[in-house]
C-alpha positions as CSV (number, residue, x, y, z in Angstrom):
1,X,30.3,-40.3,-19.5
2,X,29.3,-36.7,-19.4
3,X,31.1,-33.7,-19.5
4,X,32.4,-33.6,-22.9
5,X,31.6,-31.6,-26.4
6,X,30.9,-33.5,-29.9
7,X,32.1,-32.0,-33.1
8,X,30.6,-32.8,-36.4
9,X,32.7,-33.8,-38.4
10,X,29.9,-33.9,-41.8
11,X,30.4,-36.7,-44.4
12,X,34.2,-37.9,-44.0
13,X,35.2,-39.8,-47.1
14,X,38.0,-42.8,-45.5
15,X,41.0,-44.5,-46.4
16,X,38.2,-47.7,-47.1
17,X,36.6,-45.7,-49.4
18,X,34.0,-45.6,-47.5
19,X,31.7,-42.1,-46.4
20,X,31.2,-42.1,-43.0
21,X,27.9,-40.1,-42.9
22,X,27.7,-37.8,-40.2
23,X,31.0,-38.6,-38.3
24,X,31.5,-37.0,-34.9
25,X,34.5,-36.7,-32.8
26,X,33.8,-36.8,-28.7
27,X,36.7,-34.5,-26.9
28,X,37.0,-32.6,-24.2
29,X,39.4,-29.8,-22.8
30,X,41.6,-28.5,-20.1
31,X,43.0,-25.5,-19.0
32,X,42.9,-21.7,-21.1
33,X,44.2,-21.7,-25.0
34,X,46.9,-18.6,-25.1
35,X,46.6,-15.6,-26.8
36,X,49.4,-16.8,-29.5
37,X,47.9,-20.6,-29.4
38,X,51.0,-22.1,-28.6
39,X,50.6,-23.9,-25.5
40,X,48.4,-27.1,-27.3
41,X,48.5,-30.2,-26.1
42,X,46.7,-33.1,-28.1
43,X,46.0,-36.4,-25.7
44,X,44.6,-38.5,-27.7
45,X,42.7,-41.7,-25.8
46,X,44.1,-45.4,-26.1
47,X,42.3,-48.6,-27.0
48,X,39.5,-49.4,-24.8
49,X,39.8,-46.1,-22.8
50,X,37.1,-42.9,-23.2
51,X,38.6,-39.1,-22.5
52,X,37.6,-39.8,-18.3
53,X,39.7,-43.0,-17.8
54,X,42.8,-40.9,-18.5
55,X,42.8,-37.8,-17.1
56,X,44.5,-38.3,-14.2
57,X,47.6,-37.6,-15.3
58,X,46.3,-33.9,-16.3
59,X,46.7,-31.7,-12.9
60,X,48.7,-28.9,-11.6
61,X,52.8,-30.3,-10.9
62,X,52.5,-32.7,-13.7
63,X,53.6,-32.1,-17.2
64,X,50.0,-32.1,-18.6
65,X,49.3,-29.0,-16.6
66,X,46.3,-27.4,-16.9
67,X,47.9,-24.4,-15.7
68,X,50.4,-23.8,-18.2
69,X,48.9,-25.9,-21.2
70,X,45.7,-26.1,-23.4
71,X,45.2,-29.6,-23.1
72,X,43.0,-31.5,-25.9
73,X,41.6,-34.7,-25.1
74,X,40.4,-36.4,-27.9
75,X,38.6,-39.9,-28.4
76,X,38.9,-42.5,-30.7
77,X,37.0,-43.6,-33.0
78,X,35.5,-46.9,-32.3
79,X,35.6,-45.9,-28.4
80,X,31.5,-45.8,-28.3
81,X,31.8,-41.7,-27.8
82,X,33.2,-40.9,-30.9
83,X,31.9,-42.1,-34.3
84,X,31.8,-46.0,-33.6
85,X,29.6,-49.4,-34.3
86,X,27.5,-49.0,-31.1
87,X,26.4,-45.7,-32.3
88,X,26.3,-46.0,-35.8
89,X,22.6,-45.5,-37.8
90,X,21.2,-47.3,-40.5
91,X,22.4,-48.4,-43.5
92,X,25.8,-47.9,-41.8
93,X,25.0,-49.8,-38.5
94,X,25.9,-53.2,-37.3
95,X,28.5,-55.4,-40.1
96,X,28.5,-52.5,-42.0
97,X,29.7,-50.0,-39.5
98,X,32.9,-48.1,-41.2
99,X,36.1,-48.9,-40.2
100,X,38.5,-46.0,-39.1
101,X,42.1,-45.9,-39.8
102,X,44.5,-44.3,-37.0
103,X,45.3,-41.7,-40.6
104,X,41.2,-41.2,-40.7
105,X,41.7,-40.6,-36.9
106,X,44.3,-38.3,-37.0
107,X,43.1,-35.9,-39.9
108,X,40.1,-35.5,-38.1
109,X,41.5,-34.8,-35.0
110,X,43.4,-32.3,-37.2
111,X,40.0,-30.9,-38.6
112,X,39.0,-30.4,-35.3
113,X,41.8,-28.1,-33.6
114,X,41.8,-25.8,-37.2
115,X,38.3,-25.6,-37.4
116,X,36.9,-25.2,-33.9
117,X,40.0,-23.3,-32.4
118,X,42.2,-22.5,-35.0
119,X,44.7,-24.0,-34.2
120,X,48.2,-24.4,-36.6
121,X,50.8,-25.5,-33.9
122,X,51.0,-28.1,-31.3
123,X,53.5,-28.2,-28.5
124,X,52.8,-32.0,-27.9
125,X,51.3,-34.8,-28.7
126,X,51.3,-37.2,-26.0
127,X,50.0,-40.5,-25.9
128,X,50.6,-44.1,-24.5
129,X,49.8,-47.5,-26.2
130,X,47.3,-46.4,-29.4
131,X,47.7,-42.9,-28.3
132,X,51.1,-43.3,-28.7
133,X,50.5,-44.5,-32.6
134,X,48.6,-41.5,-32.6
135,X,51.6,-39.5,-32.0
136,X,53.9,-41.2,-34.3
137,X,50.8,-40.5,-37.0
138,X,50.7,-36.7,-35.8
139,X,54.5,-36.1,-36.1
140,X,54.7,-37.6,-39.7
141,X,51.8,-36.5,-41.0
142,X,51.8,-32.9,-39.9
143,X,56.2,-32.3,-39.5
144,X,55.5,-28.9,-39.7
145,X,52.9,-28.6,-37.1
146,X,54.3,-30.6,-34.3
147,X,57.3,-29.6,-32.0
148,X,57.6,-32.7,-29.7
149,X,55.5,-36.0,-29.4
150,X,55.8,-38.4,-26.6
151,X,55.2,-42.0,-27.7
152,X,54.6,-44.3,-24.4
153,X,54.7,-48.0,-25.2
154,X,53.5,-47.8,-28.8
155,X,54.9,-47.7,-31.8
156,X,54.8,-46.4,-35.3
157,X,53.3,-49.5,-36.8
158,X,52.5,-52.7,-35.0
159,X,55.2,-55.7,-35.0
160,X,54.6,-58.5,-37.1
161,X,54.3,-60.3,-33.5
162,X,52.4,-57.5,-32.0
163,X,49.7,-58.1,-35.2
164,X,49.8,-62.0,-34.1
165,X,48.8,-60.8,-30.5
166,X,45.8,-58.6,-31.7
167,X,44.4,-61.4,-33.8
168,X,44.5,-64.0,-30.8
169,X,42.2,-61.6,-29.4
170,X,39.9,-61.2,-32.1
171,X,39.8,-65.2,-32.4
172,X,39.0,-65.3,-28.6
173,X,36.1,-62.7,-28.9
174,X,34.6,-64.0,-31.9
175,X,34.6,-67.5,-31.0
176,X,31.5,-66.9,-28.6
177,X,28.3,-68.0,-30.6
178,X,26.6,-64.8,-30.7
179,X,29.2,-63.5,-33.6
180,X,27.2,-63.6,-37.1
181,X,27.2,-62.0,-40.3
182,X,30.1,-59.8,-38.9
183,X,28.5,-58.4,-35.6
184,X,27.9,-59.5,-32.2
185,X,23.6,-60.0,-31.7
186,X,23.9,-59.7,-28.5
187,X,27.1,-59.5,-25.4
188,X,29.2,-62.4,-26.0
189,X,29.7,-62.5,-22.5
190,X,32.2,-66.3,-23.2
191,X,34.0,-64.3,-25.4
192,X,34.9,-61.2,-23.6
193,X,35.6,-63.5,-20.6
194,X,38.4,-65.9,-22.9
195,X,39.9,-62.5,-24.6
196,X,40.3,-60.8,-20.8
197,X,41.8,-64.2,-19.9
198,X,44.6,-63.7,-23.1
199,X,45.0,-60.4,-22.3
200,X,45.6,-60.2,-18.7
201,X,48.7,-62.7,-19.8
202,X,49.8,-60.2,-22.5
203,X,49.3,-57.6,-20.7
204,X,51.3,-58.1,-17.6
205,X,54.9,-59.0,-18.1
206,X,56.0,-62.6,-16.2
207,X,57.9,-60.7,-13.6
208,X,55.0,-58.9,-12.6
209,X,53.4,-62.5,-11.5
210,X,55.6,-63.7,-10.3
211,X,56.6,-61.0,-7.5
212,X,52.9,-61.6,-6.8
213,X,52.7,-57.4,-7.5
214,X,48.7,-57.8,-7.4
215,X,48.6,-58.2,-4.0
216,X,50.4,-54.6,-3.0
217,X,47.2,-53.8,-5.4
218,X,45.0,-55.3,-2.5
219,X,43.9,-58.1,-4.4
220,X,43.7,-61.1,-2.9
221,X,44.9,-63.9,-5.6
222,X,45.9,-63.8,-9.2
223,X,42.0,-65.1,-10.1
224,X,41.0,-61.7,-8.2
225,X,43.2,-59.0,-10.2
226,X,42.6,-60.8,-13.3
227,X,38.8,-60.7,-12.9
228,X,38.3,-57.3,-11.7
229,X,41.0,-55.5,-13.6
230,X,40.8,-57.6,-16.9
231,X,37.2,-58.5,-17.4
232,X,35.9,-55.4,-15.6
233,X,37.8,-53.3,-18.1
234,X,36.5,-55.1,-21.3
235,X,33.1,-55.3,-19.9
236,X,32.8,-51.8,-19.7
237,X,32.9,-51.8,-23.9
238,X,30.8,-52.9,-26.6
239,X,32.2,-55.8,-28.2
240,X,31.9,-54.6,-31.6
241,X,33.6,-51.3,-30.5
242,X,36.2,-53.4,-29.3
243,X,36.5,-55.5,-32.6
244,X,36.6,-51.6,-34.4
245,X,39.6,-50.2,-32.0
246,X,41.7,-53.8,-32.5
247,X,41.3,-53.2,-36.4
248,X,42.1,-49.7,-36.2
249,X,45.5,-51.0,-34.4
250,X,46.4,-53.5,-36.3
251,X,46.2,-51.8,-39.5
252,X,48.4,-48.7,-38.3
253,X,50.9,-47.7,-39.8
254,X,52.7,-44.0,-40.4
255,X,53.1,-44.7,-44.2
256,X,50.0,-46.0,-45.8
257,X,49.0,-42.6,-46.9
258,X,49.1,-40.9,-50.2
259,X,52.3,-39.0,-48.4
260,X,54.5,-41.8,-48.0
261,X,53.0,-44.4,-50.5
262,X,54.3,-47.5,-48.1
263,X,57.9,-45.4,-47.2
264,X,57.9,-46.6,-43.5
265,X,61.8,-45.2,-43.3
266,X,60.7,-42.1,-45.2
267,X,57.6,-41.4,-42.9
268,X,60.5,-42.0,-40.0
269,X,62.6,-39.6,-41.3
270,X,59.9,-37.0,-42.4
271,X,59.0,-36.7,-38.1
272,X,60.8,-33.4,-37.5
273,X,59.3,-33.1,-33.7
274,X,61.2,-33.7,-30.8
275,X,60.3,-37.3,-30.0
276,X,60.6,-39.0,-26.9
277,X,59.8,-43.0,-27.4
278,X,59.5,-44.6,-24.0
279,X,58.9,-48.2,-24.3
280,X,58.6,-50.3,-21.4
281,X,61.9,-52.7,-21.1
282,X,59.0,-55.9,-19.7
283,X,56.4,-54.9,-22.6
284,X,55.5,-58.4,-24.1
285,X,54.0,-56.6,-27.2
286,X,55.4,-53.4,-28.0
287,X,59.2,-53.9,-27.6
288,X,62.4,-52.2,-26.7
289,X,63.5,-53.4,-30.0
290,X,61.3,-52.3,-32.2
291,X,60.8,-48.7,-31.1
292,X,64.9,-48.9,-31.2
293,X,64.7,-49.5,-35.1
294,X,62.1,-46.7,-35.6
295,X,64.3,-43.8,-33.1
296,X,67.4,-44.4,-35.6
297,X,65.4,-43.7,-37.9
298,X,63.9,-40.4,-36.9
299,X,66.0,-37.7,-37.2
300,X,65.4,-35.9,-33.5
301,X,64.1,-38.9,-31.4
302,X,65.1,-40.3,-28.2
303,X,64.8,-43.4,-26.7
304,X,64.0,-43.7,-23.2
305,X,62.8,-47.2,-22.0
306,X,60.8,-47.3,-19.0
307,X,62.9,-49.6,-16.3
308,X,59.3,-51.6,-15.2
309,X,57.9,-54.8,-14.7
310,X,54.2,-53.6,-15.0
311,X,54.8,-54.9,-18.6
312,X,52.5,-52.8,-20.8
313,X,50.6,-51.4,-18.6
314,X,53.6,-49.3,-16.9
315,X,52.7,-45.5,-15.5
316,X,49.2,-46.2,-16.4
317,X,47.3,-47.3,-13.2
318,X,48.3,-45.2,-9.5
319,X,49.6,-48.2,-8.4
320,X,52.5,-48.5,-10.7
321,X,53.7,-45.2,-9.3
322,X,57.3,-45.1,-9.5
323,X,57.3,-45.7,-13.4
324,X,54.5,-42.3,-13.5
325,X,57.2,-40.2,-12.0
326,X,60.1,-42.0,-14.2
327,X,57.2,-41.3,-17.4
328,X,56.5,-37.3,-15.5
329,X,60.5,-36.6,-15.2
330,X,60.9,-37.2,-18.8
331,X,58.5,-35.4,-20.2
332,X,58.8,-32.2,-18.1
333,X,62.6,-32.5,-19.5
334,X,60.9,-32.7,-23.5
335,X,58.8,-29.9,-22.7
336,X,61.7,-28.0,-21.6
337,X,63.3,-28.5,-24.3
């Protein structure tokens, strides 16, 4: 994927313990940084997703508006661009790749805006799914930095059901026989297939199969959509970069940090940003529910559920383009603000 800049990040000492020698963050940019550097917006990528896959919502009319904003896409590590298995080097290559925290993530990303742009205030930090537990990270580990986030089906710290979810998928992936000694040899094609299978169901909420919505997506039968959309989005990853991002999700979580020491209310109440959480009401994995507990919490949130049946995926392919202008009405209104 071309058309982005690396930044070295050095020797990054992580919450493991663990150096990371030579860590490097993959990001890319959009639009003109003003004078006074307030206009920043931080974007940073999801799980599975590289800095390309989501920019479409970044355009001219839309609230990530090149135009108006300095837009900051930045990409995960574990996403095969930034610091990840597949790219790793010896003695820190294959089962001994490090493992990144979304707080190893987010201080980075942090190192990068100060150091490369100087950069001290953000406008936004908008995200959906493990960008949005970026954002909740962002808002309670820098309070004073951070006017507004906008958390899109994520959360602050995954359920205990949502954690239940993410291991059924690491079970499914590394059943196949190629896992060993903590790494994948070799594609565990079986594996990627039975893990696309569990997620297509998770992913999805039952209304959305049972309308039959895939086939206003031209596909024609279930088999089809799951195939191309499920196991043609998996496939395009590295299966240990995959087994990286789902650890990096499941242990997530606002307050393990020398900040908070465990606090998950006190990290809550710490986020002094204007926070819009937008859940989708049919997300089978990040729920209504939850994200309610965490907004009473927070001392200048919102909740703003996402009326959908696209389930998880809601406002995050063109087809599903009623809940994108529900998602772009909202967050024109917190930029506003």
């Amino acid at each position: 994927m071309a058309g982005y800049q690396v930044y070295d990040l050095g020797d990054v000492v992580l919450q493991s313990g663990i150096t990371c020698r030579g860590a490097k963050l993959a990001y890319t940019t959009h639009g003109e940084l003003a004078p006074d550097k307030s206009n920043v917006i931080v974007y940073p990528t999801p799980f599975g997703a590289r800095h390309g896959d989501i920019e479409g919502i970044v355009g001219e009319g839309r609230p990530l508006d090149p135009s108006k904003y300095f837009i900051v896409i930045i990409n995960l590590f574990g996403n095969g661009l930034s610091s990840s298995p597949s790219n790793a080097v010896p003695p820190q290559d294959r089962g001994r790749a490090p493992r990144f925290t979304i707080y190893d993530n987010v201080m980075a990303q942090h190192r990068l805006l100060e150091e490369v742009f100087g950069i001290e205030r953000i406008a936004l930090v908008y995200g959906r799914s493990m960008g949005a537990i970026q954002a909740f990270h962002w808002g309670a580990l820098f309070p004073d930095q951070v006017a507004r986030i906008c958390c899109i089906c994520g959360a602050a710290r995954p359920s205990p059901h949502n954690r239940v979810f993410l291991q059924g998928l690491r079970a499914a992936l590394t059943a196949d026989e190629t896992w060993r000694d903590g790494w994948f040899h070799s594609p565990p094609r079986r594996g990627l297939l039975a893990m696309a299978r569990v997620y297509a169901g998770w992913g999805m909420s039952q209304a959305f199969y049972r309308e039959e919505t895939w086939r206003h997506m031209g596909y024609a039968s279930m088999e089809d959509f799951v195939v191309d959309r499920w196991e043609g989005f998996l496939r395009r990853s590295d299966a240990n970069d995959i087994l990286a991002m789902l650890w990096s999700w499941d242990q997530a979580d606002i307050s393990t940090n020398d900040i908070y020491h465990g606090d998950f209310h006190a990290a809550l109440a710490a986020i002094q940003a204007r926070a819009l959480v937008m859940p989708s009401q049919s997300d089978l994995y990040f729920r209504v529910e939850d994200n309610r507990r965490e907004v009473a919490r927070m001392p200048n949130a919102e909740l703003r559920p996402i009326p959908s049946i696209w389930g998880h995926m809601a406002g995050s392919w063109p087809e599903s383009a009623e809940d994108g202008r529900f998602i772009d009405a909202a967050v024109h209104e917190l930029l506003a603000s």
